[in-house]
VEXDREN-280360 format. One record per residue (C-alpha): residue number from 0; y, x, z; residue in three letters. Coordinates in pm, 1 decimal. Layout:
N
   nr        py        px        pz  rest
  NUM         Y         X         Z   ALA
...
END
This chain:
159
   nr        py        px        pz  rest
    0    3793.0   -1987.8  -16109.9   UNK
    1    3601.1   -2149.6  -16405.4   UNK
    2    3304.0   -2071.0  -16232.5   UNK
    3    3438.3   -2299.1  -15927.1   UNK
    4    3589.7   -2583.9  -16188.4   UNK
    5    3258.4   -2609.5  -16325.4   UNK
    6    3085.1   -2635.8  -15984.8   UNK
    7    3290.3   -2955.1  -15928.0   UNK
    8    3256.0   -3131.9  -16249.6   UNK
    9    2910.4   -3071.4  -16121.9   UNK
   10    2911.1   -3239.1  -15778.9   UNK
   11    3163.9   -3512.6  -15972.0   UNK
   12    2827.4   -3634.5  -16190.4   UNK
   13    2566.8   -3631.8  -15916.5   UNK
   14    2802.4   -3856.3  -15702.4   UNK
   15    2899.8   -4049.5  -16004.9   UNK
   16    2857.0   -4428.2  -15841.9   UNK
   17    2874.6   -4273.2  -15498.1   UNK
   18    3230.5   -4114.8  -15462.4   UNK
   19    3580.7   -4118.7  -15656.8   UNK
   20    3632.4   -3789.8  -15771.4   UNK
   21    3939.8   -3720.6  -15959.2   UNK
   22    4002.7   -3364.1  -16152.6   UNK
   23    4383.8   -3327.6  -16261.5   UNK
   24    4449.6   -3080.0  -16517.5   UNK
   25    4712.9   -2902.6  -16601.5   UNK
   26    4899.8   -2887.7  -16301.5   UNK
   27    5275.4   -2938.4  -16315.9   UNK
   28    5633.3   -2961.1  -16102.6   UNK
   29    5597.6   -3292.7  -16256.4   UNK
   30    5177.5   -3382.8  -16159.1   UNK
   31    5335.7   -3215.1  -15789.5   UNK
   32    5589.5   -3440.1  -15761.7   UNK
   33    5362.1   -3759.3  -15812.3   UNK
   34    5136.5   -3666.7  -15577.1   UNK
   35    5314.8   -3552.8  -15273.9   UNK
   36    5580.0   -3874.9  -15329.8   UNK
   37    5274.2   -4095.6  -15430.5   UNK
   38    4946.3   -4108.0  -15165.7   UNK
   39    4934.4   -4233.7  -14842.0   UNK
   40    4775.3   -3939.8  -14662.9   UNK
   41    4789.5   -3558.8  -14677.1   UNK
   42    4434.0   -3414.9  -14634.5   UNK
   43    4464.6   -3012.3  -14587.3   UNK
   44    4193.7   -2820.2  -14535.1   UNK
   45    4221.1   -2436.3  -14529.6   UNK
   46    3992.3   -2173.1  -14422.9   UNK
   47    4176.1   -2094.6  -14121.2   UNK
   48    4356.0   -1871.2  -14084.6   UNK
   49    4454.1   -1851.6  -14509.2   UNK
   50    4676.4   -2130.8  -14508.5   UNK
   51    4963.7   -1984.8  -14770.0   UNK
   52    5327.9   -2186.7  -14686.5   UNK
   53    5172.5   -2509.2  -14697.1   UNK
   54    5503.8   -2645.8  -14913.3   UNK
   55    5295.9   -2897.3  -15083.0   UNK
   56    5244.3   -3083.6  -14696.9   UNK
   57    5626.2   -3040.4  -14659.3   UNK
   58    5722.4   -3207.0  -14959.9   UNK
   59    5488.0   -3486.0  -14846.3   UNK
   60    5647.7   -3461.5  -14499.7   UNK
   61    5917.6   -3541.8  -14684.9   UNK
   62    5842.5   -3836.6  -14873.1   UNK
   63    5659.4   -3999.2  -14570.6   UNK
   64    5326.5   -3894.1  -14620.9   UNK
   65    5162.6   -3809.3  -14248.8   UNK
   66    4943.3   -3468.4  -14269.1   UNK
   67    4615.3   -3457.5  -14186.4   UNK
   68    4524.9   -3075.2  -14164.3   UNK
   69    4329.4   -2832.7  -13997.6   UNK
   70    4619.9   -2672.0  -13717.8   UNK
   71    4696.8   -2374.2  -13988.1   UNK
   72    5017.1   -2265.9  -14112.9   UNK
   73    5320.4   -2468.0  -14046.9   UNK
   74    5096.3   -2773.4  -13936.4   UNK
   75    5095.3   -2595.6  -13621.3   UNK
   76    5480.1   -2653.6  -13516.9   UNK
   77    5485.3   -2976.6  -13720.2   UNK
   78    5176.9   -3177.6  -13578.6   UNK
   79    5230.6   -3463.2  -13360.3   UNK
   80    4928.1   -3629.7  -13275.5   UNK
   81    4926.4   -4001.6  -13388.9   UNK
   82    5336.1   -3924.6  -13435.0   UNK
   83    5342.4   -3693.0  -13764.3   UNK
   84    4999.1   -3707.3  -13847.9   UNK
   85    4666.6   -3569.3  -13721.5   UNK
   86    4457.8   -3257.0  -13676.1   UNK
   87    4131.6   -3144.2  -13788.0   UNK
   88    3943.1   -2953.1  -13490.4   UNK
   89    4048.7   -2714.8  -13281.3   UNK
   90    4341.5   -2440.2  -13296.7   UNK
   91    4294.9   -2163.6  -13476.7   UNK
   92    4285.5   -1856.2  -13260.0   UNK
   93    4290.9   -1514.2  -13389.1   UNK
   94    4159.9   -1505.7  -13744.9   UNK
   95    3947.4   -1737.5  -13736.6   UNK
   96    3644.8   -1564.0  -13781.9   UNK
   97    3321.9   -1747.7  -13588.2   UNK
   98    3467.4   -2069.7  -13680.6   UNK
   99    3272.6   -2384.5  -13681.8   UNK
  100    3332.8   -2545.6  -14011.9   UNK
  101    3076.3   -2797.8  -13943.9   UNK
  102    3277.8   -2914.0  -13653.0   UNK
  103    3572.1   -2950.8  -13836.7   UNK
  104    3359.4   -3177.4  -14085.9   UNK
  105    3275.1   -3397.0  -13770.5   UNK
  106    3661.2   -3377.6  -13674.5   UNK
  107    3732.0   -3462.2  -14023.1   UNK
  108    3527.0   -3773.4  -14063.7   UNK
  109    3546.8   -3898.0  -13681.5   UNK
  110    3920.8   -3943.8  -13683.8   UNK
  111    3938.4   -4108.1  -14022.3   UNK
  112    3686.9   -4357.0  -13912.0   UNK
  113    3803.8   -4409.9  -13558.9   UNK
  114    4196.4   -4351.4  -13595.9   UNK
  115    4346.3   -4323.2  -13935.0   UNK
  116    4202.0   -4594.0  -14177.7   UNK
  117    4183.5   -4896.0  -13913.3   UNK
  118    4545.8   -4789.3  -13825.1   UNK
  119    4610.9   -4776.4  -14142.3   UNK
  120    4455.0   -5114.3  -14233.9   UNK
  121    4498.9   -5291.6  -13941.9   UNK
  122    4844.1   -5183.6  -13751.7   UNK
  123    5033.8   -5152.7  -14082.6   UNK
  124    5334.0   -5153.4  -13888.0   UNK
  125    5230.0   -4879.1  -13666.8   UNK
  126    5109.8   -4667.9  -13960.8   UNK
  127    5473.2   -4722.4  -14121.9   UNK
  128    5611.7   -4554.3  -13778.7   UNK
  129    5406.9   -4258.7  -13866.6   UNK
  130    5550.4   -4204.7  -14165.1   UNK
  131    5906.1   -4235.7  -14066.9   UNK
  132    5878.3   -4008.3  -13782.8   UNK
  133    5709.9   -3769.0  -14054.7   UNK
  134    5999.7   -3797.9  -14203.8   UNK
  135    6267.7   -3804.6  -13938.5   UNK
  136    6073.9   -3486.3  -13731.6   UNK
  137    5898.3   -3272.6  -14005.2   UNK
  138    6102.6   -3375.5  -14344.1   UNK
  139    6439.7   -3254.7  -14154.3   UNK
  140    6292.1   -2944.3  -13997.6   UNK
  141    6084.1   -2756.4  -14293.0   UNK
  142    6288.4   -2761.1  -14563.8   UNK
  143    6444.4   -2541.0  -14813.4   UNK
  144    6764.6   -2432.3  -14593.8   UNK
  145    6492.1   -2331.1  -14277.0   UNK
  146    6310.3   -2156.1  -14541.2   UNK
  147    6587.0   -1970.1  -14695.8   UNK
  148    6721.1   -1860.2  -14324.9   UNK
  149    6389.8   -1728.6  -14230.3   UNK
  150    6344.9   -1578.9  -14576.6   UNK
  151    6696.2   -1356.5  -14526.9   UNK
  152    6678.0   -1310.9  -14130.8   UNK
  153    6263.7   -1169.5  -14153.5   UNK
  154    6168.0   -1047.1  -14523.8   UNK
  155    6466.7    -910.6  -14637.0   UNK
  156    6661.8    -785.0  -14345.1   UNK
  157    6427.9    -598.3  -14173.4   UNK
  158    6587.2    -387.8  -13873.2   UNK
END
């Protein structure tokens, strides 16, 4: 882990100038609760397929924040093109081994440049329907009580 922290302190100085980079230490419920209430776009990017829950999209989800995530974990019932958010690439299918991460990148960077940020800065309104259907579709549907059911119903009564 320090090995990996010091790796992007690393990258952070040679694109010093270049890129805002932005290290936040000391994680908290409190630093959590900032970000997922405070950005404008949730950027997930696991190694398919080791997406864990996912909870910190959800608690976007539910503080209007549209998800823009590879189509891992629970991004795969609550993606909506254009409607909840958007997807990086392709499905995942089986465990993902083979995959083309470099495709993803391309993905990644095409829709931002083509779909997100000129919605975003241009259709202002139509960017503010993406977050309330975020909301209204994927804040009311992965939540605490869904979790808790599916909790009791497949981890802990087992038949």
């Amino acid at each position: 882990g320090k090995d990996l922290i010091r790796r992007i302190f690393q990258a952070k100085e040679a694109l010093q100038g270049d890129i805002k980079i932005a290290y936040l230490e000391d994680y908290s419920m409190t630093l959590g609760g900032m970000i997922t209430s405070g950005v404008d776009l949730w950027l997930n990017t696991p190694e398919p397929p080791m997406e864990a829950s996912g909870t910190s999209g959800m608690k976007a989800a539910l503080n209007g924040v549209p998800s823009f995530s590879v189509l891992d974990g629970w991004w795969v019932e609550g993606h909506i093109e254009g409607l909840t958010g958007w997807s990086i690439g392709d499905p995942v299918r089986g465990r993902g081994e083979g995959r083309d991460n470099s495709r993803d990148a391309a993905s990644l960077y095409d829709k931002l440049e083509r779909v997100i940020i000129p919605l975003f800065y241009q259709d202002n309104e139509r960017f503010t329907d993406v977050m309330i259907h975020t909301i209204a579709i994927n804040g009311s549907f992965f939540n605490t009580q869904r979790m808790m059911h599916e909790y009791v119903l497949n981890a802990y009564y087992l038949r």
